[in-house]
MIKE-122142 format. One record per residue (C-alpha): residue in three letters; y negated, x, z negated. Coordinates in steps of 0.1 Angstrom, whole numbers, plus 5000, padded with zeros to 4 digits. Layout:
AlaYXZ
...
REM end
This chain:
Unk892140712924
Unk893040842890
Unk891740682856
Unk890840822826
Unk891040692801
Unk888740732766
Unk887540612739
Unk884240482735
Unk883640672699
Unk884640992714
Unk881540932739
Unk879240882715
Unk880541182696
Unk879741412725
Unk877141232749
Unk874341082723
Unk874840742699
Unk872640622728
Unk875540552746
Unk876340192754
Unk878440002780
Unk875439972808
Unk873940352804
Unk877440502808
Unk878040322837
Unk874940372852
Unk875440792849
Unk878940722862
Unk876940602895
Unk874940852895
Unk877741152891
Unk879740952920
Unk882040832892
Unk883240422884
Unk883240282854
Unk886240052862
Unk886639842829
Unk886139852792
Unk888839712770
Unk890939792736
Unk895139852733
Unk894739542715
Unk893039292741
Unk895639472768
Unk898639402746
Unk897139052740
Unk896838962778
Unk900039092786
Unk902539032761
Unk901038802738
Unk899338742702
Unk902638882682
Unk902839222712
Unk899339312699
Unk899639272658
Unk898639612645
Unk897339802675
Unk894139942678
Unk891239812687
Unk888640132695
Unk887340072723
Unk888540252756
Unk886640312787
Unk888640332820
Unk886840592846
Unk887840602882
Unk887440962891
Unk888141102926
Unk891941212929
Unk890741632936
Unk888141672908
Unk891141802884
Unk888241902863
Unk887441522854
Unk890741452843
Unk890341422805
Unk887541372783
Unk886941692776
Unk886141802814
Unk884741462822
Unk881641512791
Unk881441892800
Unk880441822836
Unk878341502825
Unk876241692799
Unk875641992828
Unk874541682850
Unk872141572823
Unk871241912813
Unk872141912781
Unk874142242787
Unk874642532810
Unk877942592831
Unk880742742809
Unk881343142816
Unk885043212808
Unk886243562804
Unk889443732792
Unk889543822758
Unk890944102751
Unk890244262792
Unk893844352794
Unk897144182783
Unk898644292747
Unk901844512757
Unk903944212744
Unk902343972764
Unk904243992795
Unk906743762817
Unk909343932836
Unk910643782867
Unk913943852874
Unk915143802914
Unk917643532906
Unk914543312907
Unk913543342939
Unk915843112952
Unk914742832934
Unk911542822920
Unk910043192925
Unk906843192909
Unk905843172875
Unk901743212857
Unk900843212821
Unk897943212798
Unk897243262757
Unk894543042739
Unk894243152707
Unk893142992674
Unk892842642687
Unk892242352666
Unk893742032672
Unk893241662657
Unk895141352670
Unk892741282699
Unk892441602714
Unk896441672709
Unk896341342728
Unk894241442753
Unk896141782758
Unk899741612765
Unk898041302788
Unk896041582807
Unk899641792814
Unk901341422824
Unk898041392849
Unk898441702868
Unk902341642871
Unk901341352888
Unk898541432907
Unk898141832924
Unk902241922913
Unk903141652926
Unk905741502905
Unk906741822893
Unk908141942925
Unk905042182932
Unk904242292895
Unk905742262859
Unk903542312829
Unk905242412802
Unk903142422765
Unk904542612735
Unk903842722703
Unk903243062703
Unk904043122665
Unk907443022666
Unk908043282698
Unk908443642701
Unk907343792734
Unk907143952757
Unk909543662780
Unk911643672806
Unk911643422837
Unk915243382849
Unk918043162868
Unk921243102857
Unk924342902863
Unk923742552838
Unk926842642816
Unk925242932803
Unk921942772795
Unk922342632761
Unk919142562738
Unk917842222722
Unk915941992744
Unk912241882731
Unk913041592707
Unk916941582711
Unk918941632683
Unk921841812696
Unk922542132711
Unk923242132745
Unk923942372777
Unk922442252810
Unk924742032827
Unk925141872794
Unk921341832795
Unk921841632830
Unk923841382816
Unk921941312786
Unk918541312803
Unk919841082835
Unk919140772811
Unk915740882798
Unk912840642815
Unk910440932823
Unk912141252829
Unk915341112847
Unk912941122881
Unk913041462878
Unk916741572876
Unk916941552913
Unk914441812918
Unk916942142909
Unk920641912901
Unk922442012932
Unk920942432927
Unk923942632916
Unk921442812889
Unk918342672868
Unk915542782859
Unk914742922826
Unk912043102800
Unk913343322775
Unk911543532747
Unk912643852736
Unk915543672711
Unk916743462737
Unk915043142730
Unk914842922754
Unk911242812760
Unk911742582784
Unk914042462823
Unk911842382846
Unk910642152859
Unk913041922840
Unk911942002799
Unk910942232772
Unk913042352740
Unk912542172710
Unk912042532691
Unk908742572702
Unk906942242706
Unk903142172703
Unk902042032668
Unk898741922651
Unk898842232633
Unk899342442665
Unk896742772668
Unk898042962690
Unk899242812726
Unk901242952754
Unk900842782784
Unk902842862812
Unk903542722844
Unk906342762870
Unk905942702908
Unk907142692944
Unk903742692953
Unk901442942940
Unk897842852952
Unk898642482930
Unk900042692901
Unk896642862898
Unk894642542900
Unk896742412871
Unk896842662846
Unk892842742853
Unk892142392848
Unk894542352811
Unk893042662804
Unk889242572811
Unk889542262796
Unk890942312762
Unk889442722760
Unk886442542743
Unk888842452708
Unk889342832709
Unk888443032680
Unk886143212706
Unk884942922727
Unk885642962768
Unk887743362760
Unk891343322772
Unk894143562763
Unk895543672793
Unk899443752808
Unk901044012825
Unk903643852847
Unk906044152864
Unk908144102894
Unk911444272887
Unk912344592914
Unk914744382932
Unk912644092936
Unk912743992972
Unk909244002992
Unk907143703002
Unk903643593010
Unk902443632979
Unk904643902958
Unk907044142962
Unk909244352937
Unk907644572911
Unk904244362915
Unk902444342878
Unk899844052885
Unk897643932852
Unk897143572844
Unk895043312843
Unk892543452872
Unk889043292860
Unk886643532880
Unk884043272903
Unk884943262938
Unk881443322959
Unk881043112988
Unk877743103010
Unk876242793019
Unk873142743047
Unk870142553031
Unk868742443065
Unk871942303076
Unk873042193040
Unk869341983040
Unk869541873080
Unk873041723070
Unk870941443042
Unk867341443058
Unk866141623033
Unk864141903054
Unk861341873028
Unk863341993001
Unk862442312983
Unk864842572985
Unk864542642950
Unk865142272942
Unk868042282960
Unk869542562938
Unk868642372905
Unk870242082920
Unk873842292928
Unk873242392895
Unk873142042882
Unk876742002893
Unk877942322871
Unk877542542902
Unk876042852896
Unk874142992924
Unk871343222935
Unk869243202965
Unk869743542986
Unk867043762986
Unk867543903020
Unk867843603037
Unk865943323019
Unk867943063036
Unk871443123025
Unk872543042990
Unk874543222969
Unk877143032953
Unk879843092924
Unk882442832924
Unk884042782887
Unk887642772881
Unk887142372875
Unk886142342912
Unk888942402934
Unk887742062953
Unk885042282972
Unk886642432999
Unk883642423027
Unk879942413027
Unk880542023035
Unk881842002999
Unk878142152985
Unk876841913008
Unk878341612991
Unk877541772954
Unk874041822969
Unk873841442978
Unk875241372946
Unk872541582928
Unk870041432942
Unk870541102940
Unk872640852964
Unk870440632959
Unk867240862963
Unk868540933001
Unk866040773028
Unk867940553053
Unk867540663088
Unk868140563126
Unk870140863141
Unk868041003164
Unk870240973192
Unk870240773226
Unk873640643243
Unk874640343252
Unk878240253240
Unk880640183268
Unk884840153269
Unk886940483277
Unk887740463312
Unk891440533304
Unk890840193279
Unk889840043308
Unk892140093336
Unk895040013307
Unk893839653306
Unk893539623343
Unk897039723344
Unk898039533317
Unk896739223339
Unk898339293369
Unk901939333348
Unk901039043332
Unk900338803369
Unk903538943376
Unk905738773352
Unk906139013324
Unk905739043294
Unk904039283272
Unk905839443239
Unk903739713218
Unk906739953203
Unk906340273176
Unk905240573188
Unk907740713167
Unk911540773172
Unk914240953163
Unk915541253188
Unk918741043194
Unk917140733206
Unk914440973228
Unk916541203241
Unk920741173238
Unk920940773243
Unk918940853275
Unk921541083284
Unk918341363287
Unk917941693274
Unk914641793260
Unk913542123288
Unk911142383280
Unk907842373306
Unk906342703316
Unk902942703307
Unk901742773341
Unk903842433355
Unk901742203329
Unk898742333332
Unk898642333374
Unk900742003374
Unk899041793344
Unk899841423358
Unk903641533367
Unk906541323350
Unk908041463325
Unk910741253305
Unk912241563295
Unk909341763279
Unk909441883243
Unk908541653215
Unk905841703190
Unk908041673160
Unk907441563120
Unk907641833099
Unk908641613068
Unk909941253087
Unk910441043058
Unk913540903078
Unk915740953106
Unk913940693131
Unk910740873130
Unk911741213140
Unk909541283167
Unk906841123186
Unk907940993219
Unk908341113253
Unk909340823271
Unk908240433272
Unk911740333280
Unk913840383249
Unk911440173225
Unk911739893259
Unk915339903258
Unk915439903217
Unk913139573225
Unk915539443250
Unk918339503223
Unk916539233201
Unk915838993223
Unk919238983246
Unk920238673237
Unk917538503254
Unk917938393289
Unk917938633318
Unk915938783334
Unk914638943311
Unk911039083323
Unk909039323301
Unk907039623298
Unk904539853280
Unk901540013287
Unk900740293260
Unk900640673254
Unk903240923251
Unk903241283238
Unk903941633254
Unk904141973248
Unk901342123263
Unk900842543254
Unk897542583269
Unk895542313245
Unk894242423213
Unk897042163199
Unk899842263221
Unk900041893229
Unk898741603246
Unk898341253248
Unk899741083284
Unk899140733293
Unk901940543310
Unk903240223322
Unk907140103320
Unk908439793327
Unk912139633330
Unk913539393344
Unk917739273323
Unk919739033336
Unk923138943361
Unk922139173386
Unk919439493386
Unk916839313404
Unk915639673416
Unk913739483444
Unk911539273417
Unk910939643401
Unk909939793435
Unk907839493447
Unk905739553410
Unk905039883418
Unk903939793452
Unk901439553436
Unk900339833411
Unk899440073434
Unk897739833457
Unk895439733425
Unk894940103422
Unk894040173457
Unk897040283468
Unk899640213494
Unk903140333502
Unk902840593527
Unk905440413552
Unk902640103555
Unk899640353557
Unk897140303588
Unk895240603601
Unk891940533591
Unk892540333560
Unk891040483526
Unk893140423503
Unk895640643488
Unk899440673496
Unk902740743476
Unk906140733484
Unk909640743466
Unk911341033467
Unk915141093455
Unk916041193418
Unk918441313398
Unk917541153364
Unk920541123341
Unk919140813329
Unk919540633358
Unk922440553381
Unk923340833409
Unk921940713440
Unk919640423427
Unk916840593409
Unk913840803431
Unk910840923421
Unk907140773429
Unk905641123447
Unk901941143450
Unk900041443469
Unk903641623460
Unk903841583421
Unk905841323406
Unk904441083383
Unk907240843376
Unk910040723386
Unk911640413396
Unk915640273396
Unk918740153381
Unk919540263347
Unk923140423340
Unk925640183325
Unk925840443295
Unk922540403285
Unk922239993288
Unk925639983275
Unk926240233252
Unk926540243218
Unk922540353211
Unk920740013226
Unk924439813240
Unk922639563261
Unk925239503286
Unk922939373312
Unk922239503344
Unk918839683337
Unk915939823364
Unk913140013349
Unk910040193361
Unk907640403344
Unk904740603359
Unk901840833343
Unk898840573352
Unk896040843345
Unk895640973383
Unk894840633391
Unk891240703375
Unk890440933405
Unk891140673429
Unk889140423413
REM end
């Protein structure tokens, strides 16, 4: 969770001189907030570095609130007292508007098309006449270093850039160009530099130096011009020096560059709403025209010749139930007009509908882009009222709990392996597509939909994976099709122990499936191997025999007319895995469900797992066995 940090005179300033140590922490509780420590830079510098470190430093006194990591709102101290005082009361939920309606002429961004390529959006807002001291100038640059970290994620989502508007001449220009022909001053460098020049100076800087990476290898950058050719600012890496942010700053030109749009909104709404109120008109923003060049290429969200006005601060309305809302806490005797003044103690403002009495009208602020669904107004309702408040209850439900039957016939099997002499590994259900598919000497196959849905228990080695849409490395590509290649990566590790080796696994894989509402689905199987001189594929065969008799099964050969119990049989295969000849697969009621044999000496020996012992594995879908059961 994020912590902000503040200092204890500030409180007073804004909450009451009543404030002390035990009443802030107790309205922390009760807003769902932590007051996680109080200290001073001077007791932290003394702990940590010693009584010469923390000569000279301050000692106000800071308090250190845990707030939730999506209430962007509660971020600095000035949207942490606005929400605390509409808690209390003390004031009513700030109304922004534009001021003026429309953007001044010169107040305009154009996006040229060489953007798009990089980073293609860009939004922007004016606040005018602001007055700044040390703390709040403080508060506005920790605020911007917050959001970087938090909803931009480290820049690579959003950029803010802040700027002086005074010592700028719009309208601007949003533009990328080759890095030699970039040259401005970088904020608090001395020299003049052009872009690559920029990357070599910056690549020893502590902070920004994690940021390099996120455009160095683009053959253009990103760039803000005014109407001289100054160069506001390269995102995401740095702003020009020309137009930083002083104390005596009035007028403020926020902008923010993005490759997701949604998230640049949510920023610049929440910069803007938090710092509108050191306007010269309190909570009235100046706002932007931002226009898409003609040859701008088309996306989601804009296309060429698109004139879009900036910061959008209207309410979103959203309906909520008030039966449901109060059947969801137990609060059924709750008035439904108490549960609007309680919405409204969050700094939602809300009406109840006069057509339907139980549905609630709500306007979500700018500041609350955390409320997504009416379980979000649920938890501010709770919240409102009181955790503490709610009456603890006995669900009013009756079922007695009992294992999954699919739980359970996994640790039958996993006994009757076990009897049998081998032993169990547990591997990741995780791998990469060359371990799954080309060290198996398979080929992923695509299923028609009809074949998976009228043959659900049939083997399928060869199905197509569920893969990761960002793996974070090449192991984990995809989640696994087959038992065998994490068994044979487990024989790899252990092949310098004596043979036979005797293993196997009893766990889920994951198919393709068209016809679920996930176009996948879980399947539980059972692999074992046996590694050693000689296959062994008569050890292998006798296990499965002993399987399916646990399962009440038999091998159709051995049946007696009469007898109850299920058959199977092995039928031949032509699995690439396994050798020509030696593999076959276990048929039951005509659908294969696994398959039994000799592994191909490319797989045991090749360069993916290079075992180099004789391998026999077997590995059947064990979920039809819960019919026979």
């Amino acid at each position: 969770m994020p912590t902000v940090s503040v200092f204890e005179d500030s409180l007073k300033e804004a909450l009451g001189s009543q404030l002390t140590e035990k009443w802030f922490d107790e309205l922390c509780f009760e807003f769902g907030l932590e007051l996680d420590d109080v200290t001073c830079e001077y007791d932290i510098a003394l702990k940590e570095r010693g009584a010469e470190a923390a000569e000279g430093l301050s000692k106000r006194v800071i308090y250190k609130i845990d707030c939730p990591a999506n209430r962007y709102d509660l971020l600095c101290i000035e949207g942490l007292v606005t929400s605390l005082k509409i808690f209390q009361g003390k004031m009513p939920t700030p109304q922004y508007s534009l001021q003026p309606a429309k953007p001044l002429p010169q107040m305009r961004i154009t996006v040229q098309a060489s953007t798009a390529q990089i980073r293609p959006y860009v939004v922007a807002a004016v606040l005018r006449g602001v007055t700044f001291d040390q703390d709040r100038y403080q508060s506005f640059i920790d605020l911007q270093d917050k959001l970087h970290q938090n909803i931009c994620r480290n820049r690579t989502l959003v950029a803010i850039g802040t700027h002086d508007l005074d010592t700028l001449t719009p309208p601007f220009t949003y533009e990328a160009l080759p890095p030699k022909d970039i040259v401005f001053k970088p904020l608090s460098q001395e020299e003049t530099m052009d872009g690559n020049r920029m990357m070599e100076v910056l690549s020893t800087h502590h902070q920004l130096k994690h940021y390099l990476k996120i455009i160095r290898d683009s053959p253009v950058y990103p760039v803000i011009y005014d109407s001289k050719r100054t160069v506001l600012s390269v995102p995401p890496i740095i702003n020009g020096d020309h137009s930083k942010i002083k104390l005596s700053t009035k007028d403020v030109f926020i902008e923010c560059t993005a490759t997701d749009l949604t998230k640049a909104n949510v920023t610049l709404n929440t910069m803007v709403a938090m710092f509108v109120g050191y306007c010269a008109k309190p909570f009235a923003v100046e706002p932007v025209e931002v226009v898409y060049a003609d040859d701008y290429p088309a996306n989601s969200f804009t296309k060429g010749g698109d004139k879009i006005v900036y910061p959008k601060i209207s309410p979103r309305m959203t309906d909520a139930n008030i039966p449901r809302m109060k059947m969801a806490l137990g609060l059924e005797n709750l008035k439904s007009t108490e549960v609007r003044d309680l919405m409204r103690k969050m700094g939602l403002h809300c009406e109840i509908c006069k057509k339907d009495g139980d549905i609630l009208k709500v306007e979500v602020p700018i500041t609350r882009s955390d409320i997504m669904h009416e379980c979000d107004l649920v938890e501010d309702l709770a919240i409102g009222f009181g955790y503490n408040n709610l009456t603890e209850t006995v669900p009013k439900t009756l079922h007695w709990p009992a294992e999954h039957d699919i739980n359970h016939l996994t640790d039958l099997v996993r006994k009757e392996m076990a009897m049998a002499g081998f032993n169990e590994c547990y591997n990741w259900g995780l791998l990469s597509k060359q371990e799954n598919f080309v060290n198996m000497r398979r080929e992923p196959k695509v299923e028609e939909k009809w074949r998976v849905s009228a043959r659900p228990h049939e083997y399928n080695p060869s199905a197509l994976p569920v893969c990761l849409s960002n793996p974070k490395t090449k192991e984990f590509e995809i989640v696994r099709t087959s038992l065998l290649p994490g068994l044979l990566k487990t024989l790899h590790s252990n092949k310098h122990n004596s043979p036979p080796i005797k293993i196997f696994e009893v766990s889920d894989v994951v198919v393709q499936e068209p016809t679920r509402e996930t176009c996948s689905k879980n399947v539980r199987r059972v692999a074992a191997m046996i590694a050693g001189p000689s296959p062994q594929f008569d050890l292998l065969h006798g296990l499965l025999d002993q399987l399916m008799w646990a399962v009440n099964a038999e091998s159709e050969h051995e049946h007696v007319e009469g007898s109850k119990r299920h058959t199977y049989k092995l039928e031949p295969s032509s699995d690439p895995a396994f050798f020509p000849g030696q593999q076959g697969h276990v048929m039951v009621d005509g659908v294969a469900i696994g398959i039994l044999g000799v592994l191909h000496p490319d797989v045991v020996s090749g360069k993916g797992f290079d075992i180099n012992l004789s391998t026999s594995a077997l590995e059947v879908n064990i979920e039809p066995f819960l019919e026979w059961l």
